[in-house]
C-alpha positions as CSV (number, residue, x, y, z in Angstrom):
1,X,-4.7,-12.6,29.4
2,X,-4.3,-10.5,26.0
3,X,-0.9,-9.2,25.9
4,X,-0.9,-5.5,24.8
5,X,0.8,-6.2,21.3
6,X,-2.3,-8.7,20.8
7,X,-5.0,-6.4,21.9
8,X,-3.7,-3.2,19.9
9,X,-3.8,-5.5,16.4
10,X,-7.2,-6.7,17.2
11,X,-7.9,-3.3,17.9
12,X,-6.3,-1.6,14.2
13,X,-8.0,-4.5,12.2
14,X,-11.2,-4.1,13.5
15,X,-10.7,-0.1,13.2
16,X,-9.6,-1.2,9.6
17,X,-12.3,-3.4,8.9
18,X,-15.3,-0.9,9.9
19,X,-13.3,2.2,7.8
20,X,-13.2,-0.2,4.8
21,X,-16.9,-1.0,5.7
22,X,-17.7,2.9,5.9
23,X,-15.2,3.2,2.6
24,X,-17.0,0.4,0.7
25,X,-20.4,0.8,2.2
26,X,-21.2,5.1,2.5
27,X,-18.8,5.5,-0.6
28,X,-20.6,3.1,-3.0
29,X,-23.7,4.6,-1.7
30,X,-22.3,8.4,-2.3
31,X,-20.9,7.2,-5.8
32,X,-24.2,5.2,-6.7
33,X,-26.1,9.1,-6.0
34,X,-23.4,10.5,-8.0
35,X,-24.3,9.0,-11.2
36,X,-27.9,9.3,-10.5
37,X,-27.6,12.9,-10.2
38,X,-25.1,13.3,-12.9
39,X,-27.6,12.0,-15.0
40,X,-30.4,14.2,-13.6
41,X,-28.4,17.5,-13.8
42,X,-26.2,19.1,-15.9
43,X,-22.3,19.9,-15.9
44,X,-22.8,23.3,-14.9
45,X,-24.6,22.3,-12.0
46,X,-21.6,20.6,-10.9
47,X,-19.6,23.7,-11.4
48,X,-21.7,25.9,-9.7
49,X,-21.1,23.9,-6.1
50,X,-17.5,23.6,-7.2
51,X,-17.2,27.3,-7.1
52,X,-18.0,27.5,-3.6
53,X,-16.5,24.5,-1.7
54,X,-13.2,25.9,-1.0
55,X,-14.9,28.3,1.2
56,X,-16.8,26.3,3.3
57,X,-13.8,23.6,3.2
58,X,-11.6,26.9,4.8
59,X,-14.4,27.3,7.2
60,X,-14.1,24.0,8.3
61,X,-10.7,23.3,8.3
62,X,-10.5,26.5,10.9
63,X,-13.3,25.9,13.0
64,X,-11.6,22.5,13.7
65,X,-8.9,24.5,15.1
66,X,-6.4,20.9,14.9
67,X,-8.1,20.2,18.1
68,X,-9.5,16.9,17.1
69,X,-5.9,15.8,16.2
70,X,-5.2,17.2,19.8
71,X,-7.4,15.0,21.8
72,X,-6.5,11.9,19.6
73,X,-3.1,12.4,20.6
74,X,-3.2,13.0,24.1
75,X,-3.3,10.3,26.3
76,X,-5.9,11.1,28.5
77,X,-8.4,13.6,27.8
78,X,-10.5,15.4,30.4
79,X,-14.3,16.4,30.6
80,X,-13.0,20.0,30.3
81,X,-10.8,19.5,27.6
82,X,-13.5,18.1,25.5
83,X,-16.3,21.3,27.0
84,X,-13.4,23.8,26.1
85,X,-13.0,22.8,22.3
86,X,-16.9,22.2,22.3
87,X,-17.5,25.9,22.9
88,X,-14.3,27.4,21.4
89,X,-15.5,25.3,17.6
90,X,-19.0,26.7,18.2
91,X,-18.1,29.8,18.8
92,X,-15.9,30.3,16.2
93,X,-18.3,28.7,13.7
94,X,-21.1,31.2,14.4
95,X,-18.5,33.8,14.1
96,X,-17.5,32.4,10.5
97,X,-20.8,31.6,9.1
98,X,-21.4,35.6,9.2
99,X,-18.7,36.2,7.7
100,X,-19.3,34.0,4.8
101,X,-23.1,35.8,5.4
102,X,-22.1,39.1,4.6
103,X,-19.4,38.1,2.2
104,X,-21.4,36.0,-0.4
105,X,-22.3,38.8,-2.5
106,X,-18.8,39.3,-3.5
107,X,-18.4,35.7,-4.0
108,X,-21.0,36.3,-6.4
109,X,-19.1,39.1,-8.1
110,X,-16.0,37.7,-8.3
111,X,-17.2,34.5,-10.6
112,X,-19.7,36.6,-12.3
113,X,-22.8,34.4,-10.9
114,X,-25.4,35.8,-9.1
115,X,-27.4,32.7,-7.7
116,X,-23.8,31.7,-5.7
117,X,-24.7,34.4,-2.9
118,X,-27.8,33.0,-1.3
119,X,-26.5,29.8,-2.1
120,X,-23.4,30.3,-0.3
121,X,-25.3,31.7,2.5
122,X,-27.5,28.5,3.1
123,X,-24.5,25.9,1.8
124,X,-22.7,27.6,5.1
125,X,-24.7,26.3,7.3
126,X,-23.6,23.2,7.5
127,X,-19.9,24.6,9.3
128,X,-22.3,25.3,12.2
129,X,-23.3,21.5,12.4
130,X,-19.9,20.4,12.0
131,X,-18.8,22.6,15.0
132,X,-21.5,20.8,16.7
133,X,-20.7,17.6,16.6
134,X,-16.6,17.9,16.0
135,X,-16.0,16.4,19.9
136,X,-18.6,13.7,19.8
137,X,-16.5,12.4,16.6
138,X,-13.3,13.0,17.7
139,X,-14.3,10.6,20.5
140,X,-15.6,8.0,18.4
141,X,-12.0,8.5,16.3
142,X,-9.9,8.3,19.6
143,X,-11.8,4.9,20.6
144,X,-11.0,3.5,16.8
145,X,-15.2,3.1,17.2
146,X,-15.4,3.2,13.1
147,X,-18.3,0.7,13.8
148,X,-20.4,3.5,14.6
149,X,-19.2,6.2,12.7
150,X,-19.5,3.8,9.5
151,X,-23.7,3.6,10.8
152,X,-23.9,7.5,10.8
153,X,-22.5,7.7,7.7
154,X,-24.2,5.1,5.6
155,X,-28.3,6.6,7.2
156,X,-26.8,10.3,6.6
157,X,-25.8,9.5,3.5
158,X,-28.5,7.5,2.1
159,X,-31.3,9.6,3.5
160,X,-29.9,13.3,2.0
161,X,-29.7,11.3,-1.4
162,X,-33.0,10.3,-1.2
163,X,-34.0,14.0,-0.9
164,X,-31.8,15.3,-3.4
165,X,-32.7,12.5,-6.0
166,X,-36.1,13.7,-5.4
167,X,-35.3,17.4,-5.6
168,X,-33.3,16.7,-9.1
169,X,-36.6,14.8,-10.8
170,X,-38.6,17.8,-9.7
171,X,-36.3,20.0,-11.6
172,X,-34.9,22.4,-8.3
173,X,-31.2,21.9,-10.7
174,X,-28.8,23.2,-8.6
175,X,-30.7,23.4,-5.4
176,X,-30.4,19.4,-4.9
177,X,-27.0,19.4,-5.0
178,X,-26.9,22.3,-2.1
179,X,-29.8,20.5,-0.4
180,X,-27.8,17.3,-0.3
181,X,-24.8,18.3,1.2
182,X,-26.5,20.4,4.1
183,X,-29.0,17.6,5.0
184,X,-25.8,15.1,5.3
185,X,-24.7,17.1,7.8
186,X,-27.8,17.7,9.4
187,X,-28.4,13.8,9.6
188,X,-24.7,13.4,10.9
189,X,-24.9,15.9,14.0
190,X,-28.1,14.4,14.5
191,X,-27.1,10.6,14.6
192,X,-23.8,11.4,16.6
193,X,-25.9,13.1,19.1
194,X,-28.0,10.3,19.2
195,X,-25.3,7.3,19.0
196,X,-22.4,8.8,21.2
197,X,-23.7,9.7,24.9
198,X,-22.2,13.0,25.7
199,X,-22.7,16.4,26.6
200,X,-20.8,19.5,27.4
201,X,-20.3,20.4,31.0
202,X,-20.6,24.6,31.8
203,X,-16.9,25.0,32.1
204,X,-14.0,26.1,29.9
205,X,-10.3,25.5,30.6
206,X,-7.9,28.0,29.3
207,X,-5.7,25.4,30.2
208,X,-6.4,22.8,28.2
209,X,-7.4,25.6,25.4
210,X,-3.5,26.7,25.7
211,X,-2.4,23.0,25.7
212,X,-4.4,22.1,22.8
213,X,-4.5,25.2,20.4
214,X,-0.3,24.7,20.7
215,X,0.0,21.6,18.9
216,X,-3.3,22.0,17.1
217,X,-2.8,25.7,15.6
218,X,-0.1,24.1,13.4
219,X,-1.9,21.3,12.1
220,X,-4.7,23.8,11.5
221,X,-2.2,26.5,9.6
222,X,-1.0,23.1,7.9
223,X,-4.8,21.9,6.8
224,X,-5.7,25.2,5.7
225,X,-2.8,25.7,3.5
226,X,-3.5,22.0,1.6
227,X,-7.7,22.6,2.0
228,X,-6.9,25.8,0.3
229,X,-4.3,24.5,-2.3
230,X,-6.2,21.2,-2.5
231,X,-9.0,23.2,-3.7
232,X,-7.4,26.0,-5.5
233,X,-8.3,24.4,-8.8
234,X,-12.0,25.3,-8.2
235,X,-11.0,29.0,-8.0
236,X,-9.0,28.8,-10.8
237,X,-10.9,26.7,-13.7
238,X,-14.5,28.9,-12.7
239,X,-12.7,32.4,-12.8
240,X,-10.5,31.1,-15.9
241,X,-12.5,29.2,-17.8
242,X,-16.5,28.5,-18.3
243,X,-18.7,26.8,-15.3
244,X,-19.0,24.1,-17.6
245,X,-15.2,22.9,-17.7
246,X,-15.6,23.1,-14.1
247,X,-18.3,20.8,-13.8
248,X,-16.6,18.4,-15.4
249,X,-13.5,18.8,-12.8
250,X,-15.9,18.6,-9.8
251,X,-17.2,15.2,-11.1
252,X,-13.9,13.6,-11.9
253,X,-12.6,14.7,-8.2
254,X,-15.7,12.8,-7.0
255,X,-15.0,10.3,-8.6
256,X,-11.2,10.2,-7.7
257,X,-12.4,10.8,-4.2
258,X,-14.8,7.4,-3.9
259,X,-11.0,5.2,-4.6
260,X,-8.0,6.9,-3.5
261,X,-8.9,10.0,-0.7
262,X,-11.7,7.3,0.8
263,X,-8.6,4.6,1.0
264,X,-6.4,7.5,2.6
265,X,-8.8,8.7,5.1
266,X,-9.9,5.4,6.1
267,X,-6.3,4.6,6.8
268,X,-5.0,7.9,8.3
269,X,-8.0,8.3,10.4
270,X,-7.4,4.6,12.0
271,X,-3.5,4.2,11.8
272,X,-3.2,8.1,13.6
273,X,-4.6,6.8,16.8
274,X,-3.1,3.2,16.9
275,X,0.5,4.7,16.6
276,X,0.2,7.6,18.9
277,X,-0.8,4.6,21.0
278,X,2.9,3.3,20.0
279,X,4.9,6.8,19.6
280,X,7.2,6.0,22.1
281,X,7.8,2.3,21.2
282,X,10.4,2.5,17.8
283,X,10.8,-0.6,16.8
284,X,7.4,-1.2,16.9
285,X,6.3,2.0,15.2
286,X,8.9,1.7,12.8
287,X,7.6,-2.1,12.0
288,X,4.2,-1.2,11.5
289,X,4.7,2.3,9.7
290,X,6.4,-0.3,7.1
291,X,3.9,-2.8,6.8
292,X,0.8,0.0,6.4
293,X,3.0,1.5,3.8
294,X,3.5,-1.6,1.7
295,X,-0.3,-2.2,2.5
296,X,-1.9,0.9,0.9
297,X,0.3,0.8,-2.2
298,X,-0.8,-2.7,-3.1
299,X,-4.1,-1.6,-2.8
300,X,-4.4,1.9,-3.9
301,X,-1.7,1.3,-7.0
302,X,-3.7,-0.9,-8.8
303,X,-7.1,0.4,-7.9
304,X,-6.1,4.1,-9.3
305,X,-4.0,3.0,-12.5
306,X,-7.1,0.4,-13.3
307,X,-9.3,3.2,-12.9
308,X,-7.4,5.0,-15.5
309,X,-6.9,2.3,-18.0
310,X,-11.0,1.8,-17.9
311,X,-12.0,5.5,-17.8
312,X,-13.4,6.1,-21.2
313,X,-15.5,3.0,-21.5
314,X,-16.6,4.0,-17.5
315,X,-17.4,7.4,-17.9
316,X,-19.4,6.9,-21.0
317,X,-21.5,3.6,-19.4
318,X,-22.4,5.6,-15.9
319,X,-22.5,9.2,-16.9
320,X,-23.2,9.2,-20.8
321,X,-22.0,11.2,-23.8
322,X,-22.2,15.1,-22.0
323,X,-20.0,13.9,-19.6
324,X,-16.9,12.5,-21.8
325,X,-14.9,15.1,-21.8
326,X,-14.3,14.7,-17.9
327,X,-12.3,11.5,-18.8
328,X,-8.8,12.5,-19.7
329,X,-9.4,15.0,-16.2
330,X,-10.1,11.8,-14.3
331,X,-7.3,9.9,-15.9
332,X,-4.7,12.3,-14.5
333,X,-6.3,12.6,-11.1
334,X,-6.5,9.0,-10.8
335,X,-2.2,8.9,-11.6
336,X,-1.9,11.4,-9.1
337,X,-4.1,9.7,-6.4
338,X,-1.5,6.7,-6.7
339,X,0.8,8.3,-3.8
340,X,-2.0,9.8,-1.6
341,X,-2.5,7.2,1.2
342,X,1.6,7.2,1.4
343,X,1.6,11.2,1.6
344,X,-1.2,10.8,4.4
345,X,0.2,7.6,6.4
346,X,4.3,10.1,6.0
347,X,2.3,12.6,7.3
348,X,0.7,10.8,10.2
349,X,4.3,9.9,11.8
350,X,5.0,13.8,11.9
351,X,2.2,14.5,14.0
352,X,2.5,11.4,16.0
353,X,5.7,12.4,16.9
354,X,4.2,15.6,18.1
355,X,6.6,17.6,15.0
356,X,3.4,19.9,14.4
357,X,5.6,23.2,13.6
358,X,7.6,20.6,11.1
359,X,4.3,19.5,9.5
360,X,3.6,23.6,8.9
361,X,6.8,23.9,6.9
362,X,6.4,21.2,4.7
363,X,3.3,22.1,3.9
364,X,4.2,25.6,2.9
365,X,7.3,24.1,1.5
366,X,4.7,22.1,-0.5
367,X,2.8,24.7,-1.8
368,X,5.1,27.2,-2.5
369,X,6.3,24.3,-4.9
370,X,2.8,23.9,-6.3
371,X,2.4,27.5,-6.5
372,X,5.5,27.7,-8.9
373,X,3.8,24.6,-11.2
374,X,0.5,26.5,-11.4
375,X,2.5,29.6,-12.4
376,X,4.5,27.7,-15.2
377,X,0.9,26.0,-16.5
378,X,-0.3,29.8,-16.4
379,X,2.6,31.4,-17.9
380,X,2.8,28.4,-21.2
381,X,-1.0,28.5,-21.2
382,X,-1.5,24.8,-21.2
383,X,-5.5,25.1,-20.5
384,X,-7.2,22.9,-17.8
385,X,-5.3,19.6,-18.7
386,X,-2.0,21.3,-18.4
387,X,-3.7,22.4,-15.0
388,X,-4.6,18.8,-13.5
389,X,-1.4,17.7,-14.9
390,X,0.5,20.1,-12.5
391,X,-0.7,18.0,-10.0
392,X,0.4,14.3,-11.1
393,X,4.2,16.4,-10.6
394,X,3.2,17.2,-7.2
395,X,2.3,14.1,-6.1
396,X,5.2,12.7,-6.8
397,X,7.7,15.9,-5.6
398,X,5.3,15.7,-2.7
399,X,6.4,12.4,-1.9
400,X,10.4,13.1,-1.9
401,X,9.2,15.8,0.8
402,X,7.0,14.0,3.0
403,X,9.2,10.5,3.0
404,X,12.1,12.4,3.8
405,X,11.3,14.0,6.7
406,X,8.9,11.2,7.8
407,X,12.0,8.8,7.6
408,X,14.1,10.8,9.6
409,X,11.7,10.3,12.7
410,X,11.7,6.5,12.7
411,X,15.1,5.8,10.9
412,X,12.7,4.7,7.6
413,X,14.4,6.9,4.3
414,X,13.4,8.0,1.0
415,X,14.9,5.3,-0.5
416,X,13.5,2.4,2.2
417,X,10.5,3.8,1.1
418,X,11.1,3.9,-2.9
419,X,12.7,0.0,-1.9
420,X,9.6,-1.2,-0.2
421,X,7.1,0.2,-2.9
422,X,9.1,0.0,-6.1
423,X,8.1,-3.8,-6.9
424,X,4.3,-2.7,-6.4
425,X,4.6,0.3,-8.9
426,X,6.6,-1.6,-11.5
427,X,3.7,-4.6,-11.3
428,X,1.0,-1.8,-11.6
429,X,2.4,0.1,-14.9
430,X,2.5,-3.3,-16.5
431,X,-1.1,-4.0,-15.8
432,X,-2.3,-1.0,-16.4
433,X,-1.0,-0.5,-20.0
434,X,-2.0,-4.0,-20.8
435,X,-5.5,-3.8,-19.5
436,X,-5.2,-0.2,-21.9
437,X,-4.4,-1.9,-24.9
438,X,-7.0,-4.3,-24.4
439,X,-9.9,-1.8,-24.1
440,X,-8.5,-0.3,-27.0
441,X,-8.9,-3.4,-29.5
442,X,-11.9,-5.1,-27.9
443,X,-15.2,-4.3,-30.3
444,X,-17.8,-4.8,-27.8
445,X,-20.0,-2.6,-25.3
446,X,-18.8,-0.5,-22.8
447,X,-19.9,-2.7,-19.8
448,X,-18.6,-5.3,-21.1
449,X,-15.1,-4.0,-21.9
450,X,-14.8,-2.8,-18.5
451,X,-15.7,-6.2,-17.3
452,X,-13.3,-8.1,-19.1
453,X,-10.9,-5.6,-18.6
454,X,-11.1,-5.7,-14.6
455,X,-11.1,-9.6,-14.9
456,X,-7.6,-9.1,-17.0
457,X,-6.3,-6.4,-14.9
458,X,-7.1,-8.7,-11.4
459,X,-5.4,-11.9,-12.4
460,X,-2.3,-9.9,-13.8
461,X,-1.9,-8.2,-11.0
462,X,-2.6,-11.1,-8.4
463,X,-0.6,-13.5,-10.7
464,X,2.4,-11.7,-11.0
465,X,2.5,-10.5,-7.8
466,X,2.5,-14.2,-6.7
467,X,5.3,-15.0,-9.3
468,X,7.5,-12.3,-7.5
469,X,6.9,-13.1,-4.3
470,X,5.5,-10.3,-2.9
471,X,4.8,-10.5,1.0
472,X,1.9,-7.6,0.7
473,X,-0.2,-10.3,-0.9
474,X,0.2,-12.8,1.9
475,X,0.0,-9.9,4.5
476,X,-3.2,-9.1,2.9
477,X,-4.5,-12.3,3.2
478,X,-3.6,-12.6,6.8
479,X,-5.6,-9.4,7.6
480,X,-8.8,-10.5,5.6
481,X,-8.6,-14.6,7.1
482,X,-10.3,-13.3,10.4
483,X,-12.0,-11.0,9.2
484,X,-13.8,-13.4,6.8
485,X,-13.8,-16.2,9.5
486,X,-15.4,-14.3,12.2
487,X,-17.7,-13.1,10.0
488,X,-18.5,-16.2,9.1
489,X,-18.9,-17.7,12.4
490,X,-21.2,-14.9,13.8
491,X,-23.7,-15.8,10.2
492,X,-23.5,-19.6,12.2
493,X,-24.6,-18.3,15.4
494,X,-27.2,-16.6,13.7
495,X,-28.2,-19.1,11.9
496,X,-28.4,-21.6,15.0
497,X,-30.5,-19.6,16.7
């Protein structure tokens, strides 16, 4: 018989595996569309849906209500728990699309672009089809089912950029981008209806809505505080500055967003339910805390400091010459991105731990602090890189916060944290400056400096990470073995047959 330890690792590596999967396979696809259209449209097409996101990003973030975070957590979850927050998010969401409704004309005012109300009004749509199917992938979340959820994505994703590659060749501008995003969604409810057998039953529980909204409402004040600072940047550069500059922001967080916030969701949305399976086990939360850690900063380091060190010849080979100036933008939000999965996995124990009123006051803690940096950028006028820049000092302040208190749950501190990572970051810088300098003197073509300078940057990094002995290497390589050898055994099977 599997013992329970057993059974919960096969579980998180083949939740890990399938995240990756969605990560590698619906990101590469999203990133591959990105280009395309970035090539199709212009910057200020960008800017234009930039302008507008951090509305429907609110909107979502408060339809949610932190009641998916609610069901993951619990331990066992009821028909009427799942109908209550069913209703309760559609509800809400028809309630907040006419607000948005009757509020888009002074959307529209405020940035000084008419177009933005009746594209805000159909953009909004899509919080409607994320109310809809919020339970059906909460479930699929709670069941570590990323197999499934990584199908959804990949058909939604490919099939609304068919349209809105389409839609940019026939000149609609704008109009694809909008199109896109709402026919994602529209494919996802669709598919999660279809993959995930499950209705609502005619009941609601103020019971279970009193239970749930308790721990939820926090991590919903919490979300809508970092959704709105997260985002505040769009506000900001299209009031401030020209649609233009704001464009090129929009792209680089896209960008950012394929590597490091893919890595971090695809982590925190599998490690969140395999320790609130543990919560009350310490050493063995503690233990594996540690390892996923150490994990995510060998991966994410090097991936966003490469990124960096081969943005200019990047940029220029995918999105051409109207798009350089976005580079030294995407350089900083690549530094900052370093610490993200670490802020995410810190953030993870809080609310495992059930410390929801905690995770509110670090994040307003958090932003108060950002709020300050903005100010300063403001007040010495240091434009839209002085901006972006604000948030590399964040990141970093961000993680003194968020390890602190984190650490204090599971006896793991600031500096077991700095300890564990340090040898990572340190092996990182060096490659990354050294894979800089090469770019810099190498006189050949872009795709070709990028490909000797990835070859460069890999070995480095492997090689001296073998010369140090460090264990996240090996550990990585135990976690892909089976992967690779099951895989490898099912392509026999097949093949037999």
């Amino acid at each position: 018989m599997m013992s329970k330890g057993s059974s919960l690792k096969q579980k998180t590596i083949k939740g890990l595996f399938w995240s990756m999967g969605d990560l590698i396979a619906n990101q590469g696809i999203q990133f591959i569309i990105q280009i395309v259209l970035a090539r199709l449209l212009l910057p200020e097409h960008f800017g234009v849906i930039g302008m507008i996101l951090v509305f429907i990003l609110i909107s979502t973030i408060i339809v949610d209500s932190g009641f998916s975070q609610a069901l993951i957590r619990e331990q066992k979850v009821t028909q009427a728990d799942y109908s209550t927050v069913f209703y309760f998010n559609l509800l809400l969401s028809c309630g907040l699309y006419g607000f948005l409704f009757v509020s888009a004309p002074f959307v529209s005012d405020f940035f000084n672009e008419p177009q933005l109300t009746l594209i805000l009004r159909v953009l909004s749509l899509g919080i409607i089809f994320n109310a809809l199917g919020i339970v059906q992938s909460t479930m699929l979340a709670k069941d570590i089912d990323f197999k499934t959820r990584t199908k959804i994505n990949l058909i939604s994703g490919v099939l609304s950029g068919i349209i809105a590659v389409i839609l940019a060749i026939l000149g609609f501008g704008v109009w694809s981008l909008v199109i896109r995003n709402l026919s994602m969604q529209f494919f996802y409810l669709i598919f999660l209806w279809l993959y995930k057998d499950w209705k609502p039953s005619l009941l609601f529980s103020y019971h279970s809505f009193k239970r749930l909204f308790g721990f939820g409402s926090k991590l919903m004040l919490a979300g809508l505080i970092s959704v709105i600072y997260s985002n505040i940047y769009y506000v900001l550069i299209g009031k401030m500055y020209s649609v233009t500059h704001l464009g090129y922001y929009t792209n680089a967080v896209k960008v950012t967003e394929a590597a490091s916030l893919s890595i971090t969701a695809a982590l925190q949305r599998v490690t969140y339910p395999v320790l609130s399976e543990i919560q009350d086990e310490e050493e063995r939360l503690k233990y594996g805390f540690r390892k996923i850690i150490r994990i995510s900063a060998f991966i994410n380091f090097p991936l966003m400091v490469g990124l960096a060190a081969i943005a200019d010849p990047l940029v220029n080979l995918l999105f051409g010459d109207k798009w350089m100036p976005m580079v030294i933008y995407f350089q900083l939000l690549c530094i900052a991105g370093m610490l993200y999965p670490v802020h995410a996995i810190d953030l993870n124990i809080l609310q495992v731990k059930g410390k929801s009123n905690l995770y509110l006051q670090l994040s307003i803690v958090r932003k108060v602090i950002l709020t300050i940096l903005i100010l300063l950028a403001i007040w010495f006028e240091l434009g839209v890189i002085g901006l972006i820049g604000v948030l590399v000092v964040q990141s970093f302040i961000e993680f003194t916060i968020n390890s602190y208190y984190a650490g204090k749950e599971i006896s793991y501190s600031t500096f077991d944290h700095i300890r564990d990572i340090l040898p990572i970051f340190s092996i990182t810088v060096a490659m990354g400056l050294l894979v800089t300098f090469i770019g810099m003197m190498l006189p050949v073509g872009n795709l070709m400096k990028i490909i000797i300078q990835i070859i460069v940057g890999f070995s480095i990094y492997i090689a001296i990470s073998r010369a140090t002995k460090v264990q996240e290497l090996k550990m990585l390589l135990d976690f892909l073995f089976p992967i690779m050898k099951n895989l490898f055994i099912k392509k026999e099977k097949v093949a037999n047959n």
